[in-house]
C-alpha positions as CSV (number, residue, x, y, z in Angstrom):
1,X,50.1,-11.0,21.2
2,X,51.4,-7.5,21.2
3,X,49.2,-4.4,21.2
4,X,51.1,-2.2,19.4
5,X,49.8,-1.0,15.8
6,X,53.1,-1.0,13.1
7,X,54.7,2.3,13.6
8,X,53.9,5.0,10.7
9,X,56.5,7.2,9.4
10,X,57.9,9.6,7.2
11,X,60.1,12.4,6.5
12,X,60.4,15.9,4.6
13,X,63.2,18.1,3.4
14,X,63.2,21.1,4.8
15,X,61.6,24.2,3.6
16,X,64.8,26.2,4.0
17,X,67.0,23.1,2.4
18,X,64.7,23.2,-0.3
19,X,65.2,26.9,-1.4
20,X,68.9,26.3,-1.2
21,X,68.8,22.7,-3.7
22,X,70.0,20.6,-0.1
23,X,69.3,17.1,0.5
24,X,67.7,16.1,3.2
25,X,69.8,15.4,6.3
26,X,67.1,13.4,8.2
27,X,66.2,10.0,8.3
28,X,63.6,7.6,9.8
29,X,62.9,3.5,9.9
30,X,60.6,1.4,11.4
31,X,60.4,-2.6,11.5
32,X,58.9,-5.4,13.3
33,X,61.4,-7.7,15.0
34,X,60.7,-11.1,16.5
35,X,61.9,-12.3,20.1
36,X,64.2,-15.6,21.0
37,X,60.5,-17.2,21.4
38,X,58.5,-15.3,18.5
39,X,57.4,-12.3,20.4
40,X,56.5,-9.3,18.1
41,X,58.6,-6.3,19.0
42,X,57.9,-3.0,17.0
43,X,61.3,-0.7,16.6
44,X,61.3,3.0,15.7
45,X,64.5,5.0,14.8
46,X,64.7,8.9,13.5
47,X,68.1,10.4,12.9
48,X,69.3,14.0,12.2
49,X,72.4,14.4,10.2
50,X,74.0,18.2,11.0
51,X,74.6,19.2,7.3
52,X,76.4,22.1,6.5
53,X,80.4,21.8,5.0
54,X,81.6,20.0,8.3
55,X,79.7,17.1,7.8
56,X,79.5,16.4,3.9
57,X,77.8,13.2,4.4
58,X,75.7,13.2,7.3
59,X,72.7,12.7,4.7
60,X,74.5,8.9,4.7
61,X,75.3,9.1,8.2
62,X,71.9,9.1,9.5
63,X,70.2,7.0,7.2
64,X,73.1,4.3,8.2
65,X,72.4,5.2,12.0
66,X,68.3,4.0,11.3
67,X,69.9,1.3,10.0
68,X,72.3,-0.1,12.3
69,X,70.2,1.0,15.2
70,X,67.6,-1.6,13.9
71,X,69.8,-4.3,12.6
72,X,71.3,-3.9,16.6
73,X,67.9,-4.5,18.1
74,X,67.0,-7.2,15.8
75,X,70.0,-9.3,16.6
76,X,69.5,-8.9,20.5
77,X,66.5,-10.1,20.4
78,X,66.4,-13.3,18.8
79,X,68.8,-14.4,21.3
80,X,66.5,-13.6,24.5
81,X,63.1,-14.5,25.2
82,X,60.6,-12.2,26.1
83,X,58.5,-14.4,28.0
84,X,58.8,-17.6,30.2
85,X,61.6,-18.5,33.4
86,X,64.2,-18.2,31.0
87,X,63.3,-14.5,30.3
88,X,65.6,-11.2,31.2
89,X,63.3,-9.3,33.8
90,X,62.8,-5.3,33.0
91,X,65.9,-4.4,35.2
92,X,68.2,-6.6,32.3
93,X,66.7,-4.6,29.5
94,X,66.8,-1.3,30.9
95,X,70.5,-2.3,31.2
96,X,70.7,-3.1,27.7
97,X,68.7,-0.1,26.5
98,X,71.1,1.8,28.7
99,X,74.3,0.6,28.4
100,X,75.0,-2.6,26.1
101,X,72.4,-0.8,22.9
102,X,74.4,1.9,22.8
103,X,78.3,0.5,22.8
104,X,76.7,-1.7,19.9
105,X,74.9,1.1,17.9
106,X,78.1,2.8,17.9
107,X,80.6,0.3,17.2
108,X,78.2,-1.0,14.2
109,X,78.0,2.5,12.9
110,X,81.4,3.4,12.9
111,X,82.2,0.3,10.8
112,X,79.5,1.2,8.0
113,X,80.8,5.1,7.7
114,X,84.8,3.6,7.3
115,X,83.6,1.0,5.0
116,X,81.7,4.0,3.2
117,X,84.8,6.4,3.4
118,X,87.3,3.4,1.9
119,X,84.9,3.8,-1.1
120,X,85.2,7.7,-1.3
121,X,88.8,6.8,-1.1
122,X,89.5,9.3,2.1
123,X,93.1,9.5,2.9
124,X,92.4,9.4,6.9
125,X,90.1,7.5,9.2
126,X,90.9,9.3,12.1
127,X,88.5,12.4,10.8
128,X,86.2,9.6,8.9
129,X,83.5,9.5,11.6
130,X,83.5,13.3,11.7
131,X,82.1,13.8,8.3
132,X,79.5,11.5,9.0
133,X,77.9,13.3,12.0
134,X,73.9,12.7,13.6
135,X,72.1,12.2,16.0
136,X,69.8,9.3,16.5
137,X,66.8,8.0,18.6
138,X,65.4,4.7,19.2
139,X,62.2,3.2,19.8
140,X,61.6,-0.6,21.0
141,X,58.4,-1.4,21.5
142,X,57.6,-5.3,23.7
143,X,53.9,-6.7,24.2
144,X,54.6,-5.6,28.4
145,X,57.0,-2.8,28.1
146,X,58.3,-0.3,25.6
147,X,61.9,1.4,26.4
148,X,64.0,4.4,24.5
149,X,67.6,5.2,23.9
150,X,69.5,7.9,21.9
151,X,71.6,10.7,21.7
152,X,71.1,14.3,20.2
153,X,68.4,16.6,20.1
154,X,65.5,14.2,19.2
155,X,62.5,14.4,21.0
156,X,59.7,11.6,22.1
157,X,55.9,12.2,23.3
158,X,53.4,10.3,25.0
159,X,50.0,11.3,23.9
160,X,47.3,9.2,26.3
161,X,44.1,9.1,25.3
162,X,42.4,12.1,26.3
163,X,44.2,13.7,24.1
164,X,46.9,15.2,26.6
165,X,50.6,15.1,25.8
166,X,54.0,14.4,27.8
167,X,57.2,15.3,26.6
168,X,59.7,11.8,27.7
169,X,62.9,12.9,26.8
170,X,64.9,15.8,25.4
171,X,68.4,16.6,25.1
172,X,69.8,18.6,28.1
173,X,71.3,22.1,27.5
174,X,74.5,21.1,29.1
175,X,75.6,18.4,26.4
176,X,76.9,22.1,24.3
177,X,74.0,24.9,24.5
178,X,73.1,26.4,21.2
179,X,72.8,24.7,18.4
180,X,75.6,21.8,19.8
181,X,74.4,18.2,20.0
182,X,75.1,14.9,21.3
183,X,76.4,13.0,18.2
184,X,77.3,9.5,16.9
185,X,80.4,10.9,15.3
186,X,82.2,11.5,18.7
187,X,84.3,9.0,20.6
188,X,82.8,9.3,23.9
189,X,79.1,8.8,21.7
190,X,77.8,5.8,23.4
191,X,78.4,7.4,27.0
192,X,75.5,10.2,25.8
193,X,73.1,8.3,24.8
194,X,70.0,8.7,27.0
195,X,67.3,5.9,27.8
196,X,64.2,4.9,30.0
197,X,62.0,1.6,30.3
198,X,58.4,1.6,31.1
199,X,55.9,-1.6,31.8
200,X,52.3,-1.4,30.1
201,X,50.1,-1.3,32.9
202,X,47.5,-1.9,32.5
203,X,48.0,-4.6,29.5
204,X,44.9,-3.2,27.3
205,X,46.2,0.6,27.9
206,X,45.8,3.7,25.1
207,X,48.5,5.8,24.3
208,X,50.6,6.8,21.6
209,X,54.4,7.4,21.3
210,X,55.6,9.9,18.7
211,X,59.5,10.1,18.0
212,X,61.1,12.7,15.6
213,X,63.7,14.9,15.1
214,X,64.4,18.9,16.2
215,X,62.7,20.1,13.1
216,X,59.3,19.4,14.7
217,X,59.6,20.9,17.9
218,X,61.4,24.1,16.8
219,X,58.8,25.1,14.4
220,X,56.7,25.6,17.8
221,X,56.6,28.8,20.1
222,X,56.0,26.8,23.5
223,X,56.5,23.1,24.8
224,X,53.0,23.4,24.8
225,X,52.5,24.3,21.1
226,X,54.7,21.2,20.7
227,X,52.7,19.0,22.6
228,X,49.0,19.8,20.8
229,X,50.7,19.4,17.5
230,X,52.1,15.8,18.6
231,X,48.5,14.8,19.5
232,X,47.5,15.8,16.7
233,X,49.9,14.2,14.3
234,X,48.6,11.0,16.2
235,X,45.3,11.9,14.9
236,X,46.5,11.3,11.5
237,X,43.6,8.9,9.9
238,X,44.4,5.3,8.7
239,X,42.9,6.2,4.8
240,X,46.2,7.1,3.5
241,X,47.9,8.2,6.4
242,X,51.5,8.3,5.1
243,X,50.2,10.8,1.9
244,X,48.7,13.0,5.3
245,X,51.7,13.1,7.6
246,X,53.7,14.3,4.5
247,X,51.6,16.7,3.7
248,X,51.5,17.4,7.4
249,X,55.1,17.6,7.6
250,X,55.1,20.3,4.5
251,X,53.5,22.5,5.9
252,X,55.2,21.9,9.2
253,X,58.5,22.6,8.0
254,X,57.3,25.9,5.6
255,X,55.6,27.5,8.4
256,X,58.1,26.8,10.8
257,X,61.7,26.2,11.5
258,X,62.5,25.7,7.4
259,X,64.8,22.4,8.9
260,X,64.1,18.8,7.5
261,X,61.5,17.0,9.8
262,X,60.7,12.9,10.5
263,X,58.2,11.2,12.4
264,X,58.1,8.0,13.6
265,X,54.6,7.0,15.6
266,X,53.3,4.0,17.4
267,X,49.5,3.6,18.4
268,X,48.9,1.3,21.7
269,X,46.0,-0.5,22.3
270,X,42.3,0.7,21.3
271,X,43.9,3.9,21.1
272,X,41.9,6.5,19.6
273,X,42.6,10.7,20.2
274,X,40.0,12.7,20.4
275,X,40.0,15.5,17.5
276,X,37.6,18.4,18.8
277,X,39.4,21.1,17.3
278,X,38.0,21.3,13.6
279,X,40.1,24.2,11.7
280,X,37.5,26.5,9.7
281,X,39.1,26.8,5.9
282,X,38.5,29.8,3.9
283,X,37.1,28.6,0.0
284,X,40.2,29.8,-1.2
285,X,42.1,27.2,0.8
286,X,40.3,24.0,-1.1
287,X,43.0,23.5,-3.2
288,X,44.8,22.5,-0.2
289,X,46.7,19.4,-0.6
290,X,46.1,18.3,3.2
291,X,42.6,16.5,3.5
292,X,39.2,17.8,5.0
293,X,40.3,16.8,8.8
294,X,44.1,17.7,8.5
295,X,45.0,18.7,11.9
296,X,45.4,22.5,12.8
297,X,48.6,23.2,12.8
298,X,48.8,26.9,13.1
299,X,48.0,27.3,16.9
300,X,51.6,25.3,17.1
301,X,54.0,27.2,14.1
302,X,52.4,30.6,16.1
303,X,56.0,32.3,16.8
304,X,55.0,36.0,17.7
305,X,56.4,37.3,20.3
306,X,52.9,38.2,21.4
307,X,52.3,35.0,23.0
308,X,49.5,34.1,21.1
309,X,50.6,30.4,20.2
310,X,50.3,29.3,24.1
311,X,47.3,31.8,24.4
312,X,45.6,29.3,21.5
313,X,46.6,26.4,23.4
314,X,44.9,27.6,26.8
315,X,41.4,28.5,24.8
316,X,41.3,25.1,23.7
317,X,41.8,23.0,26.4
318,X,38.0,22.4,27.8
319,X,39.5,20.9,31.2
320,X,40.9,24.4,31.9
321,X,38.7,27.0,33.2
322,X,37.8,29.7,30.8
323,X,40.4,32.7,30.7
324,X,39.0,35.9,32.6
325,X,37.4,38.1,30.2
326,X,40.1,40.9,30.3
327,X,42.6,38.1,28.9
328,X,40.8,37.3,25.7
329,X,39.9,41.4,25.1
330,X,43.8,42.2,25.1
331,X,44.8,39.4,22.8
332,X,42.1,40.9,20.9
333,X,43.3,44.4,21.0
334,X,46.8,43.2,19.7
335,X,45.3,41.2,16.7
336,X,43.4,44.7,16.0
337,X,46.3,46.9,16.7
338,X,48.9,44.9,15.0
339,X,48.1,41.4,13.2
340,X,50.9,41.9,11.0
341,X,53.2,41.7,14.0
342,X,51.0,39.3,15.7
343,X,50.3,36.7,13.3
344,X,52.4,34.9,11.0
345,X,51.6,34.4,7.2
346,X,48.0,35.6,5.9
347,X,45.2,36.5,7.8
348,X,43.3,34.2,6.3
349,X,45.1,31.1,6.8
350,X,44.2,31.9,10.7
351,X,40.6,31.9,10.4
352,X,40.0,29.7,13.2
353,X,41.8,31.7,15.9
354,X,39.7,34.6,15.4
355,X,36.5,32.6,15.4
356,X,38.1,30.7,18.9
357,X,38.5,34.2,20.2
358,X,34.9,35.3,19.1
């Protein structure tokens, strides 16, 4: 029996794509796959097309990586077991998730983008690929291990369950710098994908996983910021939790980076995170459409330049020790000097952050 919990997802068109009548480039898919000898494996793929008149069909693109990436997985595994003599040990599939995935995901791909450009009736299949253009990252998910591969700027957290976060994997600067990225539309595509393979150990252990494109993590001021807004996207509650992590997502994307955003999430074991921070809602705010408990995102999608976002972040972590005094009477002096400059969108909206510095 496998521990994991089916993976929740979903996906939002960015504020900024919105204004502008754009699509949404992003995409996300999630499915349970079976093993050679009936083992439940959950999968988890988000995908971030580039847009923009380069890459007229990247919306297609990435929605065809998801796709490909799990139809890839799916046919692996019903040919090896995950259990028994006969079974690859974790060194064979952190080959596969490494190397063998990736040729696959590619090849597959490349042949569903042509077979979509024959139909637009495009003149050359050299360029083909090009117009295509995303990123993508994958999630496989065993009873005794889970493992990752990808390529682009995607990004995948651990949250345990204490609530703290780890960031796995991110795409290093060197791959282009800027706004560059690794991408499925380039020949040497499979040689960038990134991956890792970890064993469950303990068997019964909590955690969460939480995959999903740049939009997320770019509508945050710190790695920090990013990590307390994973955690509490995890605490998303099971009573209509997709209608949540859209309305989540909305306001992710309109108070942050403006980009399209997707989330794909996994819950291991009994896991449960604890949700101590309880944002303090002005009445006019009722007509919110997030729920009573939605997770306070504001300490994250803080972008001053004052700091502020990771200054929320240390206030609330109880494990810390308090900040000295004179700390918490200078943030306090900048709100009172300057809140305009200090504090994004209405004062209050940020209730809470002035009652957490009270």
């Amino acid at each position: 029996m496998s521990g994991w919990r089916p993976p929740l997802q979903a996906r939002r068109v960015g504020a900024a794509h919105q204004r502008k009548g754009r699509s949404c480039q992003d995409a996300v898919a999630v499915a349970r796959c079976r093993s050679r000898d009936g083992q439940p494996v959950e999968v988890m793929a988000v995908a971030d097309g580039h847009g923009g008149e380069h890459y007229p069909f990247s919306d297609v693109g990435s929605a065809l990586a998801c796709e490909q990436a799990l139809l890839a997985v799916e046919e692996q595994l019903s040919l090896w077991s995950l259990q028994g003599t006969q079974a690859p040990g974790l060194d064979a599939w952190a080959h596969w998730l490494g190397a063998e995935l990736p040729e696959r995901i590619h090849s597959r791909w490349l042949a569903r983008v042509r077979q979509h450009g024959q139909q637009q009736s495009m003149d050359s299949e050299a360029e083909v690929s090009r117009l295509y253009g995303t990123t993508l990252g994958v999630v496989v998910m065993a009873p005794r291990w889970w493992g990752y591969t990808g390529l682009g700027d995607w990004d995948l957290v651990r949250v345990d369950a204490d609530g703290q976060g780890a960031l796995l994997s991110e795409e290093e600067a060197a791959v282009g710098g800027g706004e560059a990225t690794g991408s499925l539309c380039l020949e040497e595509a499979a040689q960038l994908f990134r991956s890792g393979l970890e064993p469950i150990s303990p068997p019964e252990a909590s955690f969460g996983l939480l995959l999903s494109t740049d939009g997320i993590r770019k509508s945050c001021a710190t790695d920090a910021d990013f990590l307390v807004l994973a955690a509490h996207l995890m605490a998303t509650p099971a009573a209509g939790a997709s209608e949540v992590l859209c309305a989540n997502l909305d306001q992710i994307t309109s108070e942050g980076s403006g980009d399209d955003v997707s989330v794909a999430m996994a819950l291991h074991g009994s896991f449960s995170p604890p949700c101590e921070v309880t944002p303090a809602f002005d009445p006019s705010m009722k007509a919110s459409p997030l729920p009573a408990r939605r997770p306070l995102l504001f300490g994250a999608l803080l972008v001053a330049s004052t700091g502020l976002g990771a200054g929320w972040y240390w206030l609330q972590q109880r494990s810390l020790p308090s900040p000295p005094a004179a700390a918490v009477r200078r943030q306090i002096d900048q709100l009172c000097q300057g809140p305009a400059g200090a504090i994004a969108g209405t004062l209050s909206s940020r209730r809470s952050q002035f009652t957490g510095l009270r």
